[in-house]
N, C-alpha and C positions, 0 to 999 in steps of 0.2 A: 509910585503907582506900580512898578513892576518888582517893587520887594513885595507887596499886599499882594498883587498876584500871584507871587513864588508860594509866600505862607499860606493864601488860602488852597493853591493847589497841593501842596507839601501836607495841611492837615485834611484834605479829603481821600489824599493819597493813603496817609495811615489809617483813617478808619475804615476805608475798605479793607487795608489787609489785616485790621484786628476781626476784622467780620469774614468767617466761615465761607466761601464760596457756595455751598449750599444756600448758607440764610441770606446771600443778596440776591439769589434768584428765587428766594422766595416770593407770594407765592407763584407757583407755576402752573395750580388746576385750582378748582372748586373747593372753597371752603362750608363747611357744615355748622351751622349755627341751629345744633339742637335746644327743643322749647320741651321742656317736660313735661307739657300740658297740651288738653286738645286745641284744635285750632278753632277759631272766634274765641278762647281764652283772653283776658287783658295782656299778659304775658306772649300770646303770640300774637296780637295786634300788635303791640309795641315791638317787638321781632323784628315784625315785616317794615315798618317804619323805617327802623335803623339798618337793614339788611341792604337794600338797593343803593343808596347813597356808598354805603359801607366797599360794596361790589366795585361802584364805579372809580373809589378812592384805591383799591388795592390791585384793578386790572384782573379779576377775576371774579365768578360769579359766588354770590355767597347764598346757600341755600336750607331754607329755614326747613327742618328736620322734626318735625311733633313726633316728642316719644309717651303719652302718659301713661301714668299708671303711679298707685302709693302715692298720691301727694305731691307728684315731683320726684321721688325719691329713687323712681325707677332709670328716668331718664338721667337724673344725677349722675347716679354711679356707672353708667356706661359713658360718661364725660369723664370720670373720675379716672376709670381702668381705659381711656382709648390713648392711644399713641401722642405723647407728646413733639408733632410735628410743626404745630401750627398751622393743623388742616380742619381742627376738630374746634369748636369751642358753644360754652353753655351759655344760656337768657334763661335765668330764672326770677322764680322768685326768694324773698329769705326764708320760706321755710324748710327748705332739703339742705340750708345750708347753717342753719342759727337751732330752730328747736327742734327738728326731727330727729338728729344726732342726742339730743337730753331726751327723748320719749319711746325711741326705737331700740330695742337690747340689739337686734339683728341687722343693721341701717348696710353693711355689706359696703361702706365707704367711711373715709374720714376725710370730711371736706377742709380740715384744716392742715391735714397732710397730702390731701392726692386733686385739690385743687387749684389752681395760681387766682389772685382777682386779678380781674381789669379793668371793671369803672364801673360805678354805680351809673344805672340809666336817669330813672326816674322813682320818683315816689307817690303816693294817694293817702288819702284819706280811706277808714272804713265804713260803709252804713249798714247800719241795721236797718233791715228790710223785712214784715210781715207780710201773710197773706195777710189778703184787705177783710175777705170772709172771717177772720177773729175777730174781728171787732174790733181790735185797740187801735183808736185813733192817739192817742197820745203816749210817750216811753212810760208811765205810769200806770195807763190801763194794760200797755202788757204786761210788764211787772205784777199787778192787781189777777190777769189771768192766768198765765204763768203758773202764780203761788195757788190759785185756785183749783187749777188740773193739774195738778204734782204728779210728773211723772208718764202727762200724757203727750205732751205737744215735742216736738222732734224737730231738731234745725241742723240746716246743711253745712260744709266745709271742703275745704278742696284737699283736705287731709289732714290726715295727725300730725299737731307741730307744727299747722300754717297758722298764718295770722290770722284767719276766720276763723280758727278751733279757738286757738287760745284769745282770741278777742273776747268769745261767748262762754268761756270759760273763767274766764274773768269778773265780765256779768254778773256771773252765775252766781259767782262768790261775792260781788259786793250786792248783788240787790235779792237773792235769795231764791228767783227763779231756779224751775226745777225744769230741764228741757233735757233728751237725751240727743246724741251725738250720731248724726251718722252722716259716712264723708262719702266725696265722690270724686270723678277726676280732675273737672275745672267749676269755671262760677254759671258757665254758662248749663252744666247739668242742675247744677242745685235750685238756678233761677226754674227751670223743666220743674223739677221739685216741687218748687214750692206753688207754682200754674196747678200743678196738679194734684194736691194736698195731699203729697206724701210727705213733707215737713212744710215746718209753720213760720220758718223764721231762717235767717242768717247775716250775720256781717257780710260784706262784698263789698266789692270797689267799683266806683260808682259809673266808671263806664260801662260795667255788663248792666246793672240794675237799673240807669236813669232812663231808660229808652221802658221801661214798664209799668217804671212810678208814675212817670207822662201820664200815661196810657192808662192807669186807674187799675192796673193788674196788682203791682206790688204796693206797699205802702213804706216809706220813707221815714224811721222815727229818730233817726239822731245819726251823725256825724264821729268818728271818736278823735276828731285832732282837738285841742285845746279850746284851739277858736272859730270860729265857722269859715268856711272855706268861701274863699268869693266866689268863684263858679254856681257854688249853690247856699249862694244867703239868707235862702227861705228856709232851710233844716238847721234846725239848733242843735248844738253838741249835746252829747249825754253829759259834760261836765256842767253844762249850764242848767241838766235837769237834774240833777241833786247827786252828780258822782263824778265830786271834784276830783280833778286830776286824772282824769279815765284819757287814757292816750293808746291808741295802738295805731300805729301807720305801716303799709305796708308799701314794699319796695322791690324793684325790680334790678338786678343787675348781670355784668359778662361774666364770666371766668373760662382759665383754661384749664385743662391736664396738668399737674405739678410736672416741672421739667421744662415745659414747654421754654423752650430757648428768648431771654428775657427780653433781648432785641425786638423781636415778635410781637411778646407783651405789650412792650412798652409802644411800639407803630401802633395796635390795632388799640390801643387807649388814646392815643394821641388823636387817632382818625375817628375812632368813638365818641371823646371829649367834643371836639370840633363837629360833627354830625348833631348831635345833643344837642347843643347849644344853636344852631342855624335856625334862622326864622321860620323856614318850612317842618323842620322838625317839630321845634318846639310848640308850632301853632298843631302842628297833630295830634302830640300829646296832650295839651290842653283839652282837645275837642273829646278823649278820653278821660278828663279830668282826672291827669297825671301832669306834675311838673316834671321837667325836665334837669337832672344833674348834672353828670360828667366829673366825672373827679380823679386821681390819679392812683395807681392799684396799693398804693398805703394804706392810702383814706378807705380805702373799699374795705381792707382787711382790717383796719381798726372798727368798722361800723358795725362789723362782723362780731369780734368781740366784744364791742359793746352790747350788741344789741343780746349774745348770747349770756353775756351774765346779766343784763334786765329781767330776761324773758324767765331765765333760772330760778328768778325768785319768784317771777309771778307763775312756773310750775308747780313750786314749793309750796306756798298760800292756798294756791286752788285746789292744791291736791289730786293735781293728776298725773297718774301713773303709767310709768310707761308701759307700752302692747310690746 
């Protein structure tokens, strides 16, 4: 018993002193957990979720920060160029970090160089949502109108290289609609949008949109995960309405400042992971119809590349070019 206690104090002894004096008094003040998006965004609901828990695990407050503007892309790159202290860190989504870098000549960051991950949050489903005022009750009759007004009907996105652009971009290209593009800063301006028939359509994730579908405001025509999502049973996928293999999921996740001291990394993943997964978490995110992940910042950076050579070829196909 007292050799077991020598060794385990003997190895808590060492890894204090492999560990920085600085970084065990980490943190000491307020960390900043900037959302690139505005606030009631999915991305900053899920935020605020994971923030308070997050605070009370580190002894410190952590304060959710909305920067939008560009898609995300603005709030990015001041995550990208701020000080790797471990005071700073991002909640986005994948598009400032997967296809805005393939569509942007001028992106002013490179999130594979001047980002660290550190866990994927959660993930959703995307719907396509009309106004009800078009008529199309079925993914077929918009399709049907769509090709009928070539040119006239106009859907929203939360910017170039999110998964709402290139979800309806994709569309576009397999069922032949003709819709043009025009973005905004989160889902919650486009759902404004489309209330107010300045566009007629958009993918979105179904916690902004389900609360208007209810409501008879927006119209619900298909899901794009493989198979329909249980939360919402009664919307078919577009795979099941004649465009097999149509997938776009989109996803939420941390990252830091590249540098940021990996000790750092690795606690507020660890503390992330564990938050994530907790009953009261997970039951919140559901009530957003997001699941909950948590994964380890490998996994986060492989998902990354993955999903950037996916999305590369379905830039390619669609034919859209970068701004």
């Amino acid at each position: 018993m007292q050799r077991r206690h020598f060794l385990h104090t003997a190895a808590a002894g060492a890894v204090a002193l492999s560990t920085p004096a600085w970084a065990q008094a980490w943190p000491s003040r307020p960390i900043k957990l900037l959302v690139p998006f505005p606030a009631g965004s999915s991305p900053d609901l899920i935020a605020r979720a994971v923030a308070e828990p997050l605070a009370a695990a580190l002894g410190q407050p952590v304060v959710v920060d909305n920067r939008p503007g560009a898609g995300g892309n603005v709030g990015t790159g001041m995550v990208a160029k701020a000080e790797p202290d471990g005071y700073t860190f991002l909640f986005t989504i994948q598009g400032p970090l997967v296809t805005a870098p393939l569509l942007s000549k001028q992106l002013g960051y490179d999130p594979i160089k001047e980002l660290a991950p550190v866990t994927l949050v959660a993930t959703s489903p995307n719907l396509l949502v009309v106004d009800p005022k078009l008529g199309a009750s079925t993914l077929a009759d918009f399709v049907r109108i769509a090709r009928e007004q070539k040119g006239k009907l106009n859907y929203g996105s939360v910017g170039n290289g999110s998964a709402s652009h290139l979800a309806m971009e994709l569309f576009k290209t397999r069922s032949g609609a003709d819709l043009l593009h025009v973005p905004y800063q989160g889902f919650p301006q486009v759902v404004n949008a489309i209330l107010a028939g300045q566009v007629q359509a958009g993918f979105m994730v179904p916690g902004i949109a389900m609360g208007q579908v209810r409501a008879g405001k927006l119209k619900a025509l298909g899901v794009t995960t493989l198979g329909r999502v249980g939360a919402l049973p009664e919307i078919p996928t577009l795979a099941e309405q004649g465009f097999a293999n149509f997938e776009a999921i989109s996803w939420q996740a941390v990252l830091a400042p590249a540098r940021t001291p990996q000790a750092i990394v690795n606690r507020v993943s660890a503390e992330l992971v564990r938050i994530i997964k907790s009953d009261e978490v997970r039951t919140r995110m559901l009530s957003q119809y997001f699941s909950a992940a948590g994964t380890t910042p490998d996994a986060l950076a492989a998902l990354i590349k993955s999903e950037r050579d996916s999305w590369a070829k379905v830039i390619k196909a669609a034919g859209v070019k970068p701004e």
